[in-house]
DRENTORKOL-3810 file (N, C-alpha, C; in nm, 4 decimals):
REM DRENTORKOL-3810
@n.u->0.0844; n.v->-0.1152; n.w->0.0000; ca.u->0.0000; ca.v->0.0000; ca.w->0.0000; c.u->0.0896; c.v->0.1224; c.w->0.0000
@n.u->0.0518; n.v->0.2359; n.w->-0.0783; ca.u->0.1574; ca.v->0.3326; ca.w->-0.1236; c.u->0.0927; c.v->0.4738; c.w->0.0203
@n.u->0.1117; n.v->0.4825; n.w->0.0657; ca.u->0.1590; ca.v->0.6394; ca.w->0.1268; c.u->0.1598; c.v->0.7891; c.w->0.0682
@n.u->-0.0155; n.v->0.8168; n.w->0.0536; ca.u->0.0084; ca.v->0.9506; ca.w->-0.0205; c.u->0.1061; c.v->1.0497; c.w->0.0655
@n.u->0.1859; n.v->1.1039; n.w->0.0293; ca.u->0.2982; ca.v->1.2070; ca.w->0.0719; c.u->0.2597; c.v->1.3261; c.w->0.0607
@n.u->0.2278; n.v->1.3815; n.w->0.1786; ca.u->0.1473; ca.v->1.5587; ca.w->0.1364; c.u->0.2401; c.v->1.6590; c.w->0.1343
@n.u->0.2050; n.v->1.7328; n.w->0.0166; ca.u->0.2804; ca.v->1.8261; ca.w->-0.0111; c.u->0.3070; c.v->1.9545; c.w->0.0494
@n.u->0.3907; n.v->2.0066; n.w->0.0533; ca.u->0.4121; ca.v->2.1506; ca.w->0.1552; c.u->0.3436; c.v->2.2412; c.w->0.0861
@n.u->0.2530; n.v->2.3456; n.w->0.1400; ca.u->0.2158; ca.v->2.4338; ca.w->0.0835; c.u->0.3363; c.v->2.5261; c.w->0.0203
@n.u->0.4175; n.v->2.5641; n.w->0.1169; ca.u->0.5381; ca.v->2.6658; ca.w->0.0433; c.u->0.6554; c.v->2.5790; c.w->0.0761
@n.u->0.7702; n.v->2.6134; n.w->-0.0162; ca.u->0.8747; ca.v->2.5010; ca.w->-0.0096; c.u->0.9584; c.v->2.5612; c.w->0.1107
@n.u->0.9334; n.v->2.6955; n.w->0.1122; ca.u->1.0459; ca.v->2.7326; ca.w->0.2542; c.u->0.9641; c.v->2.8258; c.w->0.3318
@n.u->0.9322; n.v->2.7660; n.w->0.3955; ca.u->0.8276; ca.v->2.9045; ca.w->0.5200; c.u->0.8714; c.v->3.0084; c.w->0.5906
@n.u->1.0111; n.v->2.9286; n.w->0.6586; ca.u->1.1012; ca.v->3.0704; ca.w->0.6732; c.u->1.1171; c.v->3.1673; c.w->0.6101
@n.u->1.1536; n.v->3.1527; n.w->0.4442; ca.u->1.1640; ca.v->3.2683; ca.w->0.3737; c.u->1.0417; c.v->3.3596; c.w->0.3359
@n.u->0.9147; n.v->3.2764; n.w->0.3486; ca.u->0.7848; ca.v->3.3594; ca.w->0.3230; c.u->0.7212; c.v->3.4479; c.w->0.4429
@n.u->0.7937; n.v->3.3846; n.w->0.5585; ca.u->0.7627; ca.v->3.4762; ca.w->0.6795; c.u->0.8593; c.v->3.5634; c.w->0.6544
@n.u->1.0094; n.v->3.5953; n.w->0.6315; ca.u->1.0797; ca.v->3.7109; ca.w->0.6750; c.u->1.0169; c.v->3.7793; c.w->0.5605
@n.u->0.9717; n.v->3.7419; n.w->0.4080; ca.u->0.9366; ca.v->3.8474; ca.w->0.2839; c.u->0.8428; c.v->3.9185; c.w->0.4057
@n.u->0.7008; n.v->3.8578; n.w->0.4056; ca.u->0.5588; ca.v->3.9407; ca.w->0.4929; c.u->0.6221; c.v->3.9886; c.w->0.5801
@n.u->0.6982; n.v->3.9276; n.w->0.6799; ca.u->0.7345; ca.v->4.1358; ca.w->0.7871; c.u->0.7985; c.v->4.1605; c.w->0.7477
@n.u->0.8997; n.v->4.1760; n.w->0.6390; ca.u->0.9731; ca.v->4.2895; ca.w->0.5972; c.u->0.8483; c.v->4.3896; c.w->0.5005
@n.u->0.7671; n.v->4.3306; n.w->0.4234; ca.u->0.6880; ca.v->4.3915; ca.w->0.3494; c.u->0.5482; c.v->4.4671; c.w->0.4766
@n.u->0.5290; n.v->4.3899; n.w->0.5687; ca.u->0.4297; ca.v->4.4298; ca.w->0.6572; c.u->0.5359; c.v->4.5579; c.w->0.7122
@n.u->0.6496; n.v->4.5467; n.w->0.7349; ca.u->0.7034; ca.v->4.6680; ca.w->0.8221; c.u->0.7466; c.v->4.8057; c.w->0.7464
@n.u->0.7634; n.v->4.7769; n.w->0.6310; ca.u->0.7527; ca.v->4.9014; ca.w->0.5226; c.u->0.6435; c.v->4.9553; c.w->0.5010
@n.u->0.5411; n.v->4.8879; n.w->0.4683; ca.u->0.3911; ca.v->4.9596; ca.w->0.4940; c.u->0.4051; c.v->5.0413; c.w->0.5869
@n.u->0.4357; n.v->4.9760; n.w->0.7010; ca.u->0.3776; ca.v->5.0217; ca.w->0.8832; c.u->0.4806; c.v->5.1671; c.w->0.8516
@n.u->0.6218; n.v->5.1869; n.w->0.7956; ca.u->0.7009; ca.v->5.2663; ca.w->0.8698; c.u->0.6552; c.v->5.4247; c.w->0.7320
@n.u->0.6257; n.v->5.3501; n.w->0.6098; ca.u->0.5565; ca.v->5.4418; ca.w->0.5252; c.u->0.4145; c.v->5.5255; c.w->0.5608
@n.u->0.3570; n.v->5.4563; n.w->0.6158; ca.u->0.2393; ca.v->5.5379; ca.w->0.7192; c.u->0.2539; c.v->5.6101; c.w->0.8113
@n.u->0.3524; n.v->5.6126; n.w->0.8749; ca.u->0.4327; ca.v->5.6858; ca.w->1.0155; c.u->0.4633; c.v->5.8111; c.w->0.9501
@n.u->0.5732; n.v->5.7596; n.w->0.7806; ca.u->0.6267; ca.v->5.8973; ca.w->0.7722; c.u->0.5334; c.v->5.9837; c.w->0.6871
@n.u->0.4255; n.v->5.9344; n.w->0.5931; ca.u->0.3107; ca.v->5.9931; ca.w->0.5465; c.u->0.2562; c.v->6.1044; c.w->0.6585
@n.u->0.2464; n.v->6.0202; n.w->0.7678; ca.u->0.1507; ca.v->6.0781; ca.w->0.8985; c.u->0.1914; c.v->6.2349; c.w->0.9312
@n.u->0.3833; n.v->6.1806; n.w->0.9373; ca.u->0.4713; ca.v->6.3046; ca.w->1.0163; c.u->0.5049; c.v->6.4271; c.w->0.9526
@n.u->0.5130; n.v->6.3975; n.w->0.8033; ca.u->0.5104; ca.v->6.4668; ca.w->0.6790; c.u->0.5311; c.v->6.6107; c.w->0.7195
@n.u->0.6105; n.v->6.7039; n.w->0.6916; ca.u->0.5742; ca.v->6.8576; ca.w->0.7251; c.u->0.5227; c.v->6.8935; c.w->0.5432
@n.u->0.3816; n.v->6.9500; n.w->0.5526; ca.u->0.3870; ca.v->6.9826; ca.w->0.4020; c.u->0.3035; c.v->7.1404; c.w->0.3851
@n.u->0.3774; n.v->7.1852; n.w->0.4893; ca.u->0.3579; ca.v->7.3064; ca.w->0.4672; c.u->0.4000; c.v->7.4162; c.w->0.3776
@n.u->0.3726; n.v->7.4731; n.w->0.2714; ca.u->0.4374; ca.v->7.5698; ca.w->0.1307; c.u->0.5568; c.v->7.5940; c.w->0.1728
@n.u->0.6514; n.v->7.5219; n.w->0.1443; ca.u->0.7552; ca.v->7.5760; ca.w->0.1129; c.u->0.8776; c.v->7.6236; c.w->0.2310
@n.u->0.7870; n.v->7.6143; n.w->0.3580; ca.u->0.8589; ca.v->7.6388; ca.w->0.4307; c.u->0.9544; c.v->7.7837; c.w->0.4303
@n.u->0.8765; n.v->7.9033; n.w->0.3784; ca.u->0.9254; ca.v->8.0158; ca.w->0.4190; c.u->0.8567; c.v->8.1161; c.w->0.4997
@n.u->0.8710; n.v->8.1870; n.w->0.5338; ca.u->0.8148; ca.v->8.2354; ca.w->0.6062; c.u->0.6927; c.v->8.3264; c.w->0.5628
@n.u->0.6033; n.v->8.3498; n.w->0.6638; ca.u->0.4684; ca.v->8.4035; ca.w->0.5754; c.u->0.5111; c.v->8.5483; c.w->0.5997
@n.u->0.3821; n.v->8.5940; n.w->0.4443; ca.u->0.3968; ca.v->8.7391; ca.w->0.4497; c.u->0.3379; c.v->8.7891; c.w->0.5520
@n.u->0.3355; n.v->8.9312; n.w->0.5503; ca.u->0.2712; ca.v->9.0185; ca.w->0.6504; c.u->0.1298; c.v->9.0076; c.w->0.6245
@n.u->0.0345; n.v->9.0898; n.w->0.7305; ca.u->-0.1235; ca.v->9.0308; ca.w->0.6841; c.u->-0.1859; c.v->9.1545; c.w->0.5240
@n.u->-0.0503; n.v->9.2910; n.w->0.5076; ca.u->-0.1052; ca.v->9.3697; ca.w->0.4595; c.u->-0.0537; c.v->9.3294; c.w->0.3315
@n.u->0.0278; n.v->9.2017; n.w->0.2744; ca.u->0.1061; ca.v->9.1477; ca.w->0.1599; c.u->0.0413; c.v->9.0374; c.w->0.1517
@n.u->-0.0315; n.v->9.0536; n.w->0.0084; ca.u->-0.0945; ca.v->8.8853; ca.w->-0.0271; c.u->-0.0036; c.v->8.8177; c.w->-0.1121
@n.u->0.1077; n.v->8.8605; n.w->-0.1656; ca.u->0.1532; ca.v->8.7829; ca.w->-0.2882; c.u->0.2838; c.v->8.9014; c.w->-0.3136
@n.u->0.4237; n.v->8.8059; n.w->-0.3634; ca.u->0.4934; ca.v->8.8745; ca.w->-0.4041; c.u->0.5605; c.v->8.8109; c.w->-0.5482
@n.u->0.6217; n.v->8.8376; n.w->-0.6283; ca.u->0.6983; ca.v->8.8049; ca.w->-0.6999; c.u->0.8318; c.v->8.9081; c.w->-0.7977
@n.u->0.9187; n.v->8.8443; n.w->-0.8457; ca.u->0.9744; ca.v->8.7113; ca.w->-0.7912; c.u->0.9420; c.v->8.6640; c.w->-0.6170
@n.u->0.9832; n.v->8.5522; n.w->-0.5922; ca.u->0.9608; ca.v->8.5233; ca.w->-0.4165; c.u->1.0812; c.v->8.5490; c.w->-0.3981
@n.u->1.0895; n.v->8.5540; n.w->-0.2371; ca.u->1.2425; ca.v->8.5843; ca.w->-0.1921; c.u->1.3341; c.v->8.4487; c.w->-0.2527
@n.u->1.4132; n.v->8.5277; n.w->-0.2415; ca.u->1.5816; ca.v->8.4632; ca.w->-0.3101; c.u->1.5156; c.v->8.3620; c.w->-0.4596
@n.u->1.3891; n.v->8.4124; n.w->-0.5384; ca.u->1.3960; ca.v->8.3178; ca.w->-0.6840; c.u->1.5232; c.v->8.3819; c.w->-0.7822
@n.u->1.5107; n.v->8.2986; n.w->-0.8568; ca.u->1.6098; ca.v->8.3537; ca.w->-0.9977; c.u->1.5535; c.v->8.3814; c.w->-1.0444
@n.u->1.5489; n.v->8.5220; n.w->-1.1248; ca.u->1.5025; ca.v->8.5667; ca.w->-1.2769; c.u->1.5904; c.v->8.6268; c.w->-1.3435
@n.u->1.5458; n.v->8.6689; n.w->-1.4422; ca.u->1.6196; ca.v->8.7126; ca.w->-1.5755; c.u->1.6177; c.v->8.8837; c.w->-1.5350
@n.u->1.7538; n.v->8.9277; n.w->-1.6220; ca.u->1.7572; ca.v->9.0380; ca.w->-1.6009; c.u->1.6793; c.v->9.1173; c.w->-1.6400
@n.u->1.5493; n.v->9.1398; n.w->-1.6957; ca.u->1.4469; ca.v->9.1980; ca.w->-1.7089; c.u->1.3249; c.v->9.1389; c.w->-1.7359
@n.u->1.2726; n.v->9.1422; n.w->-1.6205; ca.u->1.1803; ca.v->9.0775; ca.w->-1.5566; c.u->1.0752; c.v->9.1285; c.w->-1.5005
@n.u->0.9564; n.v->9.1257; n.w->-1.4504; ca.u->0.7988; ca.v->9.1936; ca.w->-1.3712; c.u->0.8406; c.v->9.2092; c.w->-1.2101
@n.u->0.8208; n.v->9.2730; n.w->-1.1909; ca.u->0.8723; ca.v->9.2841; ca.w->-0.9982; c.u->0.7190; c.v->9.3209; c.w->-0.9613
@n.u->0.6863; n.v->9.2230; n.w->-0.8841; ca.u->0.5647; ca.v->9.2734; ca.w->-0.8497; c.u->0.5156; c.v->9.2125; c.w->-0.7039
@n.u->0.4168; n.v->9.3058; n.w->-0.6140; ca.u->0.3379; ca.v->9.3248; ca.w->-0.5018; c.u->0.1934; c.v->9.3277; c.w->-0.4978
@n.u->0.1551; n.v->9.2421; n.w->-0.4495; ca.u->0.0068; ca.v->9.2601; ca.w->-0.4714; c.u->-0.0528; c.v->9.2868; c.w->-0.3045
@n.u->-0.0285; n.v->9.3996; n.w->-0.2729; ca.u->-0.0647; ca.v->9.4191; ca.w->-0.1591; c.u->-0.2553; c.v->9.4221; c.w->-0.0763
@n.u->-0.2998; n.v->9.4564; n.w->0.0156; ca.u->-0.4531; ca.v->9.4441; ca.w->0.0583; c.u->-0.5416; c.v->9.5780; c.w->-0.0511
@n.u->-0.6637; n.v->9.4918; n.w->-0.0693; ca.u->-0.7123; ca.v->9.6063; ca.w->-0.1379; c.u->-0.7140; c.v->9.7484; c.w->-0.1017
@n.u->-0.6917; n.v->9.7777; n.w->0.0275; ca.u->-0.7757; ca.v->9.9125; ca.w->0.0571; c.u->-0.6481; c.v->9.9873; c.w->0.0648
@n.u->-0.5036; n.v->9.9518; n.w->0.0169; ca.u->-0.3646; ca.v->10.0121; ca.w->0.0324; c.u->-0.3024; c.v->10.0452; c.w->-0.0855
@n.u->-0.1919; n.v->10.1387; n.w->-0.1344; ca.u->-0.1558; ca.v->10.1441; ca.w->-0.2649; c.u->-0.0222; c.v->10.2229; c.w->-0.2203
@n.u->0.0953; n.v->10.2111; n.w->-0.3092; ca.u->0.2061; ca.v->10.2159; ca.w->-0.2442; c.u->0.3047; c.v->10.2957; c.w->-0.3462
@n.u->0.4225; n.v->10.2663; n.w->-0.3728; ca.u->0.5343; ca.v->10.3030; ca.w->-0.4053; c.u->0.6370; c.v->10.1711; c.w->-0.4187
@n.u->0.7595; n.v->10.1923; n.w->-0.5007; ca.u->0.8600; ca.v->10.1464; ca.w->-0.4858; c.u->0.9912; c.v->10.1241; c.w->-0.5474
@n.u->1.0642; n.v->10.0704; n.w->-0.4495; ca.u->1.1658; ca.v->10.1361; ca.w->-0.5018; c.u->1.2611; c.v->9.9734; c.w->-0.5075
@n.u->1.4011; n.v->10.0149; n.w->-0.6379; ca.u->1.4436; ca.v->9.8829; ca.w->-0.6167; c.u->1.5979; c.v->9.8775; c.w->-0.6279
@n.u->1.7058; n.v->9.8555; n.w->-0.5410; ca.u->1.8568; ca.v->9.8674; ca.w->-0.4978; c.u->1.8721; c.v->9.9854; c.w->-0.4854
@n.u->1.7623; n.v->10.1152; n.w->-0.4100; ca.u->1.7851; ca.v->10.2163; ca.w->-0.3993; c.u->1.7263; c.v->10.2988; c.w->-0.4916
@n.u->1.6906; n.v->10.2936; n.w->-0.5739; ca.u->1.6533; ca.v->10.3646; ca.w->-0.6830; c.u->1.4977; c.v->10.3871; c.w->-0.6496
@n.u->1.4613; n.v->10.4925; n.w->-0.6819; ca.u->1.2923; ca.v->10.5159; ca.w->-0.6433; c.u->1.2234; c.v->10.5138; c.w->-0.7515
@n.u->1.1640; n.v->10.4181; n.w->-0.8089; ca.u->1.0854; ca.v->10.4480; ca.w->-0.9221; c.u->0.9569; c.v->10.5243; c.w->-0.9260
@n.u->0.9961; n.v->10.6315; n.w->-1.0342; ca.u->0.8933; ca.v->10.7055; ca.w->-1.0618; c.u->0.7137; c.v->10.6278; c.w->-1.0771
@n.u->0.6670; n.v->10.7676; n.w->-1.0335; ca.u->0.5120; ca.v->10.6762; ca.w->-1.0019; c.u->0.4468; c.v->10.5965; c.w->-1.1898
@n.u->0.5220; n.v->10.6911; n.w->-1.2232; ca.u->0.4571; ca.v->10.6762; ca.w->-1.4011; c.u->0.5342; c.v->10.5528; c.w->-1.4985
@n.u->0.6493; n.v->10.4715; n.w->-1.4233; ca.u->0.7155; ca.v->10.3820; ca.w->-1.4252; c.u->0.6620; c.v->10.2335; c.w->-1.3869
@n.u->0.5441; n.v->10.2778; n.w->-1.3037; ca.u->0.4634; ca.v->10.1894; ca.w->-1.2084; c.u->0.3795; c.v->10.1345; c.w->-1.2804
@n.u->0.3344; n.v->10.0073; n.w->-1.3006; ca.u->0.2214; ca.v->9.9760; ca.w->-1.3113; c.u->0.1035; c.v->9.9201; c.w->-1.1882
@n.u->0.0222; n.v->10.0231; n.w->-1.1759; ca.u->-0.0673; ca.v->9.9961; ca.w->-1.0884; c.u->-0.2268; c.v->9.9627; c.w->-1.0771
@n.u->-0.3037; n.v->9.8811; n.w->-1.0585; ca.u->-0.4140; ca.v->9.8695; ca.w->-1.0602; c.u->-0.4696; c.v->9.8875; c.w->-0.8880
@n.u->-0.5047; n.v->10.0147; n.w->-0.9541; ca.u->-0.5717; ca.v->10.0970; ca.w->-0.7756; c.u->-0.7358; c.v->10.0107; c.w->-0.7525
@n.u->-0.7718; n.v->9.9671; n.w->-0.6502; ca.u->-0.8812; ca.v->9.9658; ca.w->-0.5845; c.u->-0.8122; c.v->9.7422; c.w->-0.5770
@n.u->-0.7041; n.v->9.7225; n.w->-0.6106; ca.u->-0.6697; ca.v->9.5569; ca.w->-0.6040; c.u->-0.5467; c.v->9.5943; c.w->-0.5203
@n.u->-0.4370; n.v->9.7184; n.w->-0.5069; ca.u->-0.3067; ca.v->9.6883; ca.w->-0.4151; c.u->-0.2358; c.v->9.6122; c.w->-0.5097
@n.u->-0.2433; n.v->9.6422; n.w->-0.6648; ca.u->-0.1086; ca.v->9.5523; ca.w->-0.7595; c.u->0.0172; c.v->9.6493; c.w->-0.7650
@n.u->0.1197; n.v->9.6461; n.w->-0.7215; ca.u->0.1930; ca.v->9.7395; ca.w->-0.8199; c.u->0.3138; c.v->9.6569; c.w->-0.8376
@n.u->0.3385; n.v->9.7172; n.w->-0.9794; ca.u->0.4450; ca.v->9.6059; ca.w->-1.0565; c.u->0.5529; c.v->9.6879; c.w->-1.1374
@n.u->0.6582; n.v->9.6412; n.w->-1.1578; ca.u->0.7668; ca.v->9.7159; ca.w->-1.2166; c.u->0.8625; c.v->9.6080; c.w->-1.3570
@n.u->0.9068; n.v->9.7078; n.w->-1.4713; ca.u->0.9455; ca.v->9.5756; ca.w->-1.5127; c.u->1.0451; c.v->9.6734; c.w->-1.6040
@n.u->1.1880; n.v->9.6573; n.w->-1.5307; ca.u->1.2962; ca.v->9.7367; ca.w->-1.6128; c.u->1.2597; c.v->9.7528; c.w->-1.7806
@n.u->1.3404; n.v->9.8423; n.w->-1.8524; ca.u->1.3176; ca.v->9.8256; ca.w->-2.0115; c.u->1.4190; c.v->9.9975; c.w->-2.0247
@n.u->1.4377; n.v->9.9974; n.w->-2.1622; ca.u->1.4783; ca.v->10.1570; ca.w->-2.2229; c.u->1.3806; c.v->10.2178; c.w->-2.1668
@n.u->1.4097; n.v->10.3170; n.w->-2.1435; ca.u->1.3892; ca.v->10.5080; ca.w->-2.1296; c.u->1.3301; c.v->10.4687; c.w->-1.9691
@n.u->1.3187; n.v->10.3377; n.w->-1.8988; ca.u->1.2867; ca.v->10.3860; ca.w->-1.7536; c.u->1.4101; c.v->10.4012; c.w->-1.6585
@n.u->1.3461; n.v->10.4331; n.w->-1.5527; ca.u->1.4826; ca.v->10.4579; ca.w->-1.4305; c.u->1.5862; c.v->10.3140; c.w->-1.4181
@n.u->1.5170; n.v->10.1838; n.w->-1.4466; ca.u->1.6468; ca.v->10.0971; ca.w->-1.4339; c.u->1.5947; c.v->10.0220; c.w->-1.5560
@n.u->1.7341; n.v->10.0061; n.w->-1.6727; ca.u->1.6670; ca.v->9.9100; ca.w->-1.7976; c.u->1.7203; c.v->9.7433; c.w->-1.7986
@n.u->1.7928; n.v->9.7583; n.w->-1.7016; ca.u->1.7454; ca.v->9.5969; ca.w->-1.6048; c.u->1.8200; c.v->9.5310; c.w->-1.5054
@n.u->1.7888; n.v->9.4609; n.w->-1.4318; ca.u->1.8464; ca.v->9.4357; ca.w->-1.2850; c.u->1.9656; c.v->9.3960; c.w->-1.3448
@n.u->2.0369; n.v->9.4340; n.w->-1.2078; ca.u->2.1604; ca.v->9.3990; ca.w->-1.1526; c.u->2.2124; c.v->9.2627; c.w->-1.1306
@n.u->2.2581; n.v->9.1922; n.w->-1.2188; ca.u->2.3221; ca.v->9.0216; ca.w->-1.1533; c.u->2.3596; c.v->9.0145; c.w->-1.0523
@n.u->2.2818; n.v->8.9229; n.w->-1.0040; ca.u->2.3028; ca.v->8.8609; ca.w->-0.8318; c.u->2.2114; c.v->8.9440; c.w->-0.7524
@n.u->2.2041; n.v->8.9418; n.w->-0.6410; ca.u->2.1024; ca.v->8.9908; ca.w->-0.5486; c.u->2.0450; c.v->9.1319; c.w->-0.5712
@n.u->1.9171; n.v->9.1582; n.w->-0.5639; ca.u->1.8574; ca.v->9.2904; ca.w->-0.5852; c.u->1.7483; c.v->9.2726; c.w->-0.4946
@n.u->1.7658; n.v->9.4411; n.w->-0.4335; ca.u->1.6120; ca.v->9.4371; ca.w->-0.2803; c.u->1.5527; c.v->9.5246; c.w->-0.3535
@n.u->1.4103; n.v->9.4795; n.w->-0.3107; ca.u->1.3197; ca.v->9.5548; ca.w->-0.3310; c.u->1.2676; c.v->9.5996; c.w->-0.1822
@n.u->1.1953; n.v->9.7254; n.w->-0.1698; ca.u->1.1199; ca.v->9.7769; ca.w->-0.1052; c.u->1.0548; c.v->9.8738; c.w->-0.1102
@n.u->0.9006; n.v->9.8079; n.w->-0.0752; ca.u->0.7659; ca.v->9.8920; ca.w->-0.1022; c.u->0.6984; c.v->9.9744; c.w->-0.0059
@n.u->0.7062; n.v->10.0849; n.w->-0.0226; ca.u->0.6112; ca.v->10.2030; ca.w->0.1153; c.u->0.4863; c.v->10.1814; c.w->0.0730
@n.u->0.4143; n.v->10.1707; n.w->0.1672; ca.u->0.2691; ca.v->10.1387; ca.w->0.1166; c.u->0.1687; c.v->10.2411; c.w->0.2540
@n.u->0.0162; n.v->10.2825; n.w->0.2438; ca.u->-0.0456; ca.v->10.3435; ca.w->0.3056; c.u->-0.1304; c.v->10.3351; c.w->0.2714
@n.u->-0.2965; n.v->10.3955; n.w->0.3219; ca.u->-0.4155; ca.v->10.3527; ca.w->0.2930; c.u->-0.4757; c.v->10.4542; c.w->0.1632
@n.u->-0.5593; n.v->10.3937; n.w->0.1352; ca.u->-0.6215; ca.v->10.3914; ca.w->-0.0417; c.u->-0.6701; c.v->10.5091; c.w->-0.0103
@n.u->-0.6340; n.v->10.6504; n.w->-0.0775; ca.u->-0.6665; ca.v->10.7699; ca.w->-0.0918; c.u->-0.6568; c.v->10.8608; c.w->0.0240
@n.u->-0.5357; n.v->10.8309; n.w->0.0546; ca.u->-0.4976; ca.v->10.9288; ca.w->0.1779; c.u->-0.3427; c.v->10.9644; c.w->0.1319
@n.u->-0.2997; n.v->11.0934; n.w->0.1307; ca.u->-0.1290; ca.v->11.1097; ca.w->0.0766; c.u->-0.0727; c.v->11.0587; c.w->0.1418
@n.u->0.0200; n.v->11.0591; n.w->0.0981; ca.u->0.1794; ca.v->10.9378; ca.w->0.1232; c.u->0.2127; c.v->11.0259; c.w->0.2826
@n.u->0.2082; n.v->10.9653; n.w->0.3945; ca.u->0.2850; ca.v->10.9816; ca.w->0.4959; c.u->0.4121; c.v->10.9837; c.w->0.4736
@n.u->0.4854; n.v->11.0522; n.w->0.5959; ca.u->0.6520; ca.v->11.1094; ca.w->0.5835; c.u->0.6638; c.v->10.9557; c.w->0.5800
@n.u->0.6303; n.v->10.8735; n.w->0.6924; ca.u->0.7251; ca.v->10.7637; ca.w->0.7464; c.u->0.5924; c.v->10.5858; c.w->0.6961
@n.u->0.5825; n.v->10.5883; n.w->0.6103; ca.u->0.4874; ca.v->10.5245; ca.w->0.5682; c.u->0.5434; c.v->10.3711; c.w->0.6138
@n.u->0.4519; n.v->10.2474; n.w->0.5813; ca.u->0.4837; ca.v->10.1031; ca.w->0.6331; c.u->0.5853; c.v->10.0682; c.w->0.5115
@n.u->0.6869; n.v->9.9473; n.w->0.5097; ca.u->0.7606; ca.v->9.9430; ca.w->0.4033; c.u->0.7660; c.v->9.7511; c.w->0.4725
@n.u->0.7618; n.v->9.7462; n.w->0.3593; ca.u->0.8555; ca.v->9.5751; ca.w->0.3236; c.u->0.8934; c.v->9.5488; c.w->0.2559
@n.u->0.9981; n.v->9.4802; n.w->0.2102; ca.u->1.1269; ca.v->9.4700; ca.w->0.1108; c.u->1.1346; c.v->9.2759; c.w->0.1593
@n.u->1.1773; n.v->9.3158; n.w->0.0203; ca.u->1.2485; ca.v->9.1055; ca.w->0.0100; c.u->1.3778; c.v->9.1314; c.w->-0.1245
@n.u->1.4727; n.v->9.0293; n.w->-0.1195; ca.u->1.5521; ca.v->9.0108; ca.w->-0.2344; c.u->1.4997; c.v->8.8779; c.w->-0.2980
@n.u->1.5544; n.v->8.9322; n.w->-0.4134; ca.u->1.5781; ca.v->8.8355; ca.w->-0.5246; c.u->1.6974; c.v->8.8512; c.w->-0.6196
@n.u->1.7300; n.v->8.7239; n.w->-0.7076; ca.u->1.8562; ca.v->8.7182; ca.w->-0.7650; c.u->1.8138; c.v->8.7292; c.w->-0.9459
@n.u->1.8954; n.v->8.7854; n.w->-0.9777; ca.u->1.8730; ca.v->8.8181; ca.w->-1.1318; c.u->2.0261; c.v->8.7444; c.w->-1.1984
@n.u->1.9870; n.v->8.7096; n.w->-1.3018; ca.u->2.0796; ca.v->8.6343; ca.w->-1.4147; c.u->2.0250; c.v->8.6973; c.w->-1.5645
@n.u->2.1649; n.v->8.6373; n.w->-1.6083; ca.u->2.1346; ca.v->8.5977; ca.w->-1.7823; c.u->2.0846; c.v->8.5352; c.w->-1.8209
END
């Protein structure tokens, strides 16, 4: 009489247990770091509450003639100026009753285009239809300009 001989389900069990917790413990440690994640923008620091938007952002690269622009709170409208230089108001592009103002070197204006390597900007700003105070609010950021 012959002896049916039962077959192993897996030929090595040891090795199918260490695959499942190594594969069970990558799951587990991929969920941990999903969990811990910092995914907050960028991790710079936020603007002020009277600055919704700037560009370039601090320290981006752009080209040496380029849009410099602030989009400050609606009810504010400003000035600005950039490595010292004060640009004329008529140099400005501004859309009053939004807080846009934007600058964008070229011929015949005060700068016909940034400076390679770091350039600050800073904007005096005050409330929507009231004259420019002596000592008005200002915020400034750099950015880097190239070829």
């Amino acid at each position: 009489m012959a002896v049916a001989r039962r077959t192993r389900v897996f030929e090595h069990p040891g090795r199918v247990a260490i695959v499942t917790i190594t594969i069970m413990a990558t799951i587990t440690l991929g969920a941990i770091l999903l969990h811990n994640a910092d995914t907050s923008p960028g991790g710079r620091p936020q603007l002020p509450a009277d600055v919704e938007s700037i560009s370039p952002e601090r320290g981006e690269l752009t080209g040496l003639v380029d849009d410099v622009t602030i989009d400050l709170n609606d009810k504010l409208q400003g000035d600005m100026a950039i490595d010292g230089v004060q640009i004329p108001d008529d140099q400005l592009d501004t859309i009053p009753g939004l807080g846009v103002i934007s600058f964008r070197p070229g011929p015949g204006k005060e700068l016909t285009q940034f400076r390679q390597g770091y350039n600050t900007v800073v904007v005096h700003y005050w409330p929507l239809g009231k004259p420019r105070p002596t000592n008005p609010t200002t915020y400034s950021w750099t950015f880097r300009a190239a070829a």
